[in-house]
C-alpha positions as CSV (number, residue, x, y, z in Angstrom):
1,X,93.1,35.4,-71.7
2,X,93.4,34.9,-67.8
3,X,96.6,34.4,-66.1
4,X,97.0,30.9,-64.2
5,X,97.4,31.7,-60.5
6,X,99.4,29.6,-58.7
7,X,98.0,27.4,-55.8
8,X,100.2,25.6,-53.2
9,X,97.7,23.4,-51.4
10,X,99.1,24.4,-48.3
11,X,98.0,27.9,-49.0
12,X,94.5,27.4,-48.7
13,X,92.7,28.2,-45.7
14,X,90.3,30.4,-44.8
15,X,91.9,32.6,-42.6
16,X,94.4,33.4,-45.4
17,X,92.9,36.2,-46.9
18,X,94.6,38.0,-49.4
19,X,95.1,34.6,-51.4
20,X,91.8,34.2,-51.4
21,X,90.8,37.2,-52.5
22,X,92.5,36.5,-55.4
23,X,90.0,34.1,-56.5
24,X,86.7,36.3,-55.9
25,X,85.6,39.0,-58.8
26,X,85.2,42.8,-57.7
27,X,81.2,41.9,-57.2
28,X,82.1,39.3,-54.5
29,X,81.5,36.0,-56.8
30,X,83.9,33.1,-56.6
31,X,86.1,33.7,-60.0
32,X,85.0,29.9,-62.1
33,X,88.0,27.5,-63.0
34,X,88.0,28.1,-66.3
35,X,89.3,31.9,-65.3
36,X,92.1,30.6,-62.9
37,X,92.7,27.6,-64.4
38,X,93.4,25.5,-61.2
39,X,92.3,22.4,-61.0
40,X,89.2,20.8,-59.7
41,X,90.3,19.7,-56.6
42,X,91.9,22.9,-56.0
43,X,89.0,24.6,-57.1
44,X,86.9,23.1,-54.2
45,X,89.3,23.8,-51.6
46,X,89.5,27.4,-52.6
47,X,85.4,27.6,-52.8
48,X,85.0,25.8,-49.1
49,X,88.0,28.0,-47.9
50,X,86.2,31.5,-49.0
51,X,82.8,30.5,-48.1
52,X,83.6,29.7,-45.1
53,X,85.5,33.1,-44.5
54,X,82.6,34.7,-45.4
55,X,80.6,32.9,-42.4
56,X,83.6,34.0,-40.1
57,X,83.1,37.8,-41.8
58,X,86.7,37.8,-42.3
59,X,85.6,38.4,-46.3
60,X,82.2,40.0,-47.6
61,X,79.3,38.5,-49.5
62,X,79.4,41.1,-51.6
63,X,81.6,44.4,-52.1
């Protein structure tokens, strides 16, 4: 069973790194909702936020 991560909305950028590193698997994929269990909403935030870290190479494609 996955633990629920807590997500303050507020939280969520891109140049906030080691939250969102909380929410990509040791192979550099984007950990599904059903994992974290945040919400959809959140869910997309967190996906933009980390995608577009990875175009600013503040976070790696893959590890």
């Amino acid at each position: 069973m996955a633990k629920r991560i807590e997500v303050n909305t507020l939280q969520i950028d891109y140049k906030n790194i080691k939250f969102l590193k909380q929410f990509i698997s040791r192979y550099g994929k984007i950990i599904s909702r059903q994992y974290t269990k945040v919400s959809l909403k959140d869910q997309k935030k967190i996906s933009r936020a980390i995608k577009n870290a990875r175009y600013m190479a503040l976070v790696p494609y893959v590890r």
